[in-house]
C-alpha positions in Angstrom: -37.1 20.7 81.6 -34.9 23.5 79.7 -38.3 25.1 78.7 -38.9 25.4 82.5 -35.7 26.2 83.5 -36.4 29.6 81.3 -39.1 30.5 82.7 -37.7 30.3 86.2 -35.3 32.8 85.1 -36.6 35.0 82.8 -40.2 35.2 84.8 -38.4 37.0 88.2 -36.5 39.3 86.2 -39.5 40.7 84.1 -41.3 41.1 87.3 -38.9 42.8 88.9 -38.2 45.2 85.4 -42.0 46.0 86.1 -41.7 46.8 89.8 -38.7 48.8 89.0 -40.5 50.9 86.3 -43.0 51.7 88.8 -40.5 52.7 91.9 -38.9 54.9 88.6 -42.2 56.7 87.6 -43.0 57.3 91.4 -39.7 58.7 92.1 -39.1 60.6 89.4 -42.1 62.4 89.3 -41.8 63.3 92.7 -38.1 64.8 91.6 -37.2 67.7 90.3 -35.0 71.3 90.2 -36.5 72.1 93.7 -35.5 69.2 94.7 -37.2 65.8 96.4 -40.2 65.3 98.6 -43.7 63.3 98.6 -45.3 65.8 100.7 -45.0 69.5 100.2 -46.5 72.7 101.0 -45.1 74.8 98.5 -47.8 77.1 96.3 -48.7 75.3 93.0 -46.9 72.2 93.6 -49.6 69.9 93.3 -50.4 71.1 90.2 -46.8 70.8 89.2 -46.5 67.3 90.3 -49.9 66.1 88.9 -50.2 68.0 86.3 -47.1 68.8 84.7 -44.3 66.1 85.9 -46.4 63.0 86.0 -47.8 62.9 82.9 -44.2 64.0 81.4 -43.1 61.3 83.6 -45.4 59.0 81.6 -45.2 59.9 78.3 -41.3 59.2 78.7 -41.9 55.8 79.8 -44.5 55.4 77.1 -42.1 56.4 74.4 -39.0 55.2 75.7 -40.8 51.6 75.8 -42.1 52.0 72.1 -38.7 52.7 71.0 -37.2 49.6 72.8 -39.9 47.2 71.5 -39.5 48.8 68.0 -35.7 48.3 68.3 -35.7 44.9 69.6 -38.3 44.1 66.6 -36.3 45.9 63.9 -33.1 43.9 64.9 -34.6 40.4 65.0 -36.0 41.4 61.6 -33.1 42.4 59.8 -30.9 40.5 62.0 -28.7 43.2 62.5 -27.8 44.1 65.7 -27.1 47.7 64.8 -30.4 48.3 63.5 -32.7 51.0 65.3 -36.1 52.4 65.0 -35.4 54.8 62.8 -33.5 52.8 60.3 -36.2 52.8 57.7 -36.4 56.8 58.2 -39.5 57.3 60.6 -37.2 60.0 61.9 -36.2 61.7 59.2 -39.5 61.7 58.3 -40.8 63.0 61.4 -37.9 65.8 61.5 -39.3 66.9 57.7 -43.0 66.7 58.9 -41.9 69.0 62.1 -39.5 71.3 60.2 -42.6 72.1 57.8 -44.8 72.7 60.5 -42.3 75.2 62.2 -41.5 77.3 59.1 -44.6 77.4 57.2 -47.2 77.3 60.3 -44.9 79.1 62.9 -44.9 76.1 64.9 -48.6 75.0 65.2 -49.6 71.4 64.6 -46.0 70.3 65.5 -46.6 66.8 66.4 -49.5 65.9 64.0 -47.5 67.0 60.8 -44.1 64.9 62.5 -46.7 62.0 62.6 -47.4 62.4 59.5 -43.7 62.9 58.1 -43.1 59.4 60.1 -45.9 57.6 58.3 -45.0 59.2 54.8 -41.5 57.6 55.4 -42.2 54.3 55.4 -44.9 54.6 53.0 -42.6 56.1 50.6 -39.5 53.7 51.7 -41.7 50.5 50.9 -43.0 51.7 47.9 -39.4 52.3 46.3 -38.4 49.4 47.5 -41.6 47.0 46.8 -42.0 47.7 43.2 -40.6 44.5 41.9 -43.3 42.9 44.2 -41.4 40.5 46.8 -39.4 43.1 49.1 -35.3 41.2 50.4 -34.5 43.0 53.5 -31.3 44.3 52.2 -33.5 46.1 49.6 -35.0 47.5 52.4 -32.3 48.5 54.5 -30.7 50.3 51.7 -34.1 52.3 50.4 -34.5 53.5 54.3 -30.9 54.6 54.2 -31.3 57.1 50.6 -34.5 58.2 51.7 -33.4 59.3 55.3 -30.5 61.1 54.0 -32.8 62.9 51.1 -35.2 63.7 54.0 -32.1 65.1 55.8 -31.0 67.5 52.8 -34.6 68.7 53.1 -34.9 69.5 56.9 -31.4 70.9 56.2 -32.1 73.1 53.8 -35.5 74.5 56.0 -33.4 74.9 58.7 -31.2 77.3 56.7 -34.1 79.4 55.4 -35.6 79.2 59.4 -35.0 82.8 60.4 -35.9 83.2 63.8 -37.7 79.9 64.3 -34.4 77.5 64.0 -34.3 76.9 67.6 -37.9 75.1 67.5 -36.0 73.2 64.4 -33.1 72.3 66.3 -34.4 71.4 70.0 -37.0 69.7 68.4 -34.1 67.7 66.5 -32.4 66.7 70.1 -35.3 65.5 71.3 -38.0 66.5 74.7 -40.2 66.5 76.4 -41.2 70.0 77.4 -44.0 70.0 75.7 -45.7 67.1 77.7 -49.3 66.7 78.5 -51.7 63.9 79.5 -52.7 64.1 76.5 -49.1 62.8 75.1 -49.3 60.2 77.5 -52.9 59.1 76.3 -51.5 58.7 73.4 -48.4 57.1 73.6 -50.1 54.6 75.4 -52.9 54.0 73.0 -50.3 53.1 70.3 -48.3 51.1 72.8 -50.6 48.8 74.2 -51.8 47.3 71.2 -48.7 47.6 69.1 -46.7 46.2 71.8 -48.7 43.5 72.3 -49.6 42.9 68.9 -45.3 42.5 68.9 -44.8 40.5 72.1 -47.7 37.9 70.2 -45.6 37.6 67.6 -42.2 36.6 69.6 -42.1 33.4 68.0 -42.5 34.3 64.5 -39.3 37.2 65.7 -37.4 34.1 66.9 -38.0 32.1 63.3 -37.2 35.4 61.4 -34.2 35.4 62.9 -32.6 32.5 61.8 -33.9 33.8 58.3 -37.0 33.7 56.0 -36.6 29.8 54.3 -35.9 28.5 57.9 -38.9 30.4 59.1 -41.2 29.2 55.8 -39.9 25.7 56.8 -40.7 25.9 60.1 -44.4 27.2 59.4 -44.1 31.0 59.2 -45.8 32.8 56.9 -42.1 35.2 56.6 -43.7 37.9 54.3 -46.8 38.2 56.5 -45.2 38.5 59.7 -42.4 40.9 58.2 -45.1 43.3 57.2 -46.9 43.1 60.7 -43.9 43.5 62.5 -43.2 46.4 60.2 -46.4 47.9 60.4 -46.4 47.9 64.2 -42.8 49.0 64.4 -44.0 51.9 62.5 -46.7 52.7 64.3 -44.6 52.7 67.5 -41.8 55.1 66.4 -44.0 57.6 64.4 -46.0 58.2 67.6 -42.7 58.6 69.8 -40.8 60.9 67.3 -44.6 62.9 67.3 -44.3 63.4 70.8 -40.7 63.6 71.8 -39.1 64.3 68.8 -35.7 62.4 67.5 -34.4 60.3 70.9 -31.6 58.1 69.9 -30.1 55.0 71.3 -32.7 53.8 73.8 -33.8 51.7 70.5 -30.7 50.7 70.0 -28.8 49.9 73.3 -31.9 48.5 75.4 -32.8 45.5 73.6 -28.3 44.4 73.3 -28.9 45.1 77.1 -31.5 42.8 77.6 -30.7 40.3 75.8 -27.3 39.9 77.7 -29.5 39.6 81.2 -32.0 36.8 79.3 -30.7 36.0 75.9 -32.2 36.0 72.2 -35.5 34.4 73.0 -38.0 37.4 71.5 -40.9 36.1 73.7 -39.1 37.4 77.0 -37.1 40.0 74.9 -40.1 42.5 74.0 -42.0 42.7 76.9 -38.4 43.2 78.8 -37.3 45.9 76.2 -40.7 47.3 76.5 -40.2 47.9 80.5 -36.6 49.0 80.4 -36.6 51.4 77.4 -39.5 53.1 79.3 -36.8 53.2 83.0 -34.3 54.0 80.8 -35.5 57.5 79.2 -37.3 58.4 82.1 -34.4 58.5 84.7 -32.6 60.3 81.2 -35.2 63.2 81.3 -35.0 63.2 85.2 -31.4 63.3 84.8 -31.9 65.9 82.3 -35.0 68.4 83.8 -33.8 68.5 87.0 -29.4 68.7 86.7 -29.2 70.5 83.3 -31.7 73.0 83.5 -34.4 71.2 80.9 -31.9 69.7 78.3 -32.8 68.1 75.5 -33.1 64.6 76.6 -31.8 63.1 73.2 -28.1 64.8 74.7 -28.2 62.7 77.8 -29.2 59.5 75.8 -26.1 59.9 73.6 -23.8 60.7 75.9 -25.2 57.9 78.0 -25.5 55.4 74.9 -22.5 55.9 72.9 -19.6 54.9 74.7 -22.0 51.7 76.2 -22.4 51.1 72.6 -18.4 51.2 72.4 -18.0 49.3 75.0 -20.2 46.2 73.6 -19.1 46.5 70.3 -15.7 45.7 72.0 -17.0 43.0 74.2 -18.5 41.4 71.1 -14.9 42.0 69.2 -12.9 40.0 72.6 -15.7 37.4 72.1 -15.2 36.3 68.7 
């Protein structure tokens, strides 16, 4: 009865996430500087609609929902609600790989070497800290924490020797989407759809994980195999968003504490939620941010957005206790 109970509430509100994150890409694509109207008889503006704003639209939503499903994974992993996608240094990563690209390549093959960087991350962060063989999560933790600042130092120090290609460095460092295509959105999606679902699959082995590794093993989980899946498809999801959009912050972060105060802990309902409301999230933040601040670098409006809600439920959880 408590089972069903559940569902009847946590069924309607996923459906309605989803018809909301389809009103949101209609809307917003349909938004912009110039204003708001389905039908228009301006010069060019189908092409700007269809082929400029709606696949931006998309590869927001894309990325924004592989950051929230990442976050919501990474936190029932380490149990630490202020874990984040990029915790383990994907972004770092991805900031060295793009950095490189901009000052040795002048800015060609961008996304493919931040990829890269994002991958070469976690490689390197689970090879440090997997050399004794069986990996504990604070291990972990700490080993994504050195190598992200050592990454830092290095995009640091390429960013002082720039020259005139610093600003690629730096907007690229905020986080965009200006340079958008359906290609982006392609593949955002193909690393989202079977990551995701590879994730939402695994919602019960997120809710034994949880509660921590021997209550997991005694409960039937195999903990090291599902940590390294959930790992592996955590990575996969933030390498491709920081390829495409550079370093967004927070939607990893706040999205899944926001869900999970409309529904609770229960992963099963908590992934496929974060997944749709990460994506409505970052794509009203860069409409908010293409259309009232002249293109700003969407990463600005996340933090200003993020922070002080972040604030606000760190006191919340402070008035609680």
């Amino acid at each position: 009865m408590e089972r069903f109970t559940a569902l009847t509430r946590t069924v309607p509100l996923i459906i309605g996430l989803a018809v909301v994150a389809i009103l949101t890409i209609v809307l917003c694509t349909f938004t912009g500087p110039a204003g708001f109207g389905f039908v228009t008889t301006a010069p060019g503006a189908a092409d700007i609609v269809g082929g400029i704003r709606f696949p931006r639209v998309l590869a927001a939503f894309f990325v924004g929902a592989s950051l929230a499903v990442a976050g919501a994974a990474m936190q029932a992993l380490f149990r630490n609600p202020m874990a984040d996608p990029y915790i383990l240094g994907t972004s770092s990563g991805g900031a060295l790989g793009a950095s490189l690209a901009v000052v040795f390549l002048g800015g060609i093959f961008v996304p493919i070497f931040a990829w890269i960087g994002a991958v070469v991350a976690i490689l390197v962060v689970w090879s440090i800290a997997g050399r004794k063989g069986m990996i504990p999560v604070e291990t972990l933790l700490l080993t994504g924490v050195a190598v992200s600042f050592f990454f830092s130092a290095i995009v640091s120090f390429l960013i002082a020797i720039a020259g005139q290609n610093v600003h690629q460095i730096l907007f690229w460092l905020m986080g965009g989407f200006w340079n958008a295509s359906p290609s982006s959105a392609i593949l955002a999606a193909f690393i989202l759809v079977p990551a995701g679902t590879l994730l939402f699959v695994m919602g019960r082995d997120l809710n034994a994980l949880s509660l921590g590794e021997e209550t997991a093993a005694h409960l039937g989980i195999d903990a090291g195999r599902a940590r390294w899946t959930v790992l592996g498809a955590s990575t996969l999801l933030v390498a491709g968003a920081v390829s495409i959009a550079g370093s967004v912050g927070f939607i990893g972060l706040v999205t899944p504490h926001i869900v999970r105060m409309l529904i609770g802990p229960d992963n099963r309902v908590v992934i496929p939620a974060s997944m749709l409301a990460g994506g409505i999230i970052l794509v009203l933040s860069d409409t908010i941010a293409r259309t009232f601040f002249s293109d700003l670098p969407v990463g600005i409006i996340t933090a200003f957005v993020g922070a002080p809600f972040f604030i606000w439920l760190i006191c919340q959880r402070g008035t609680n206790t």
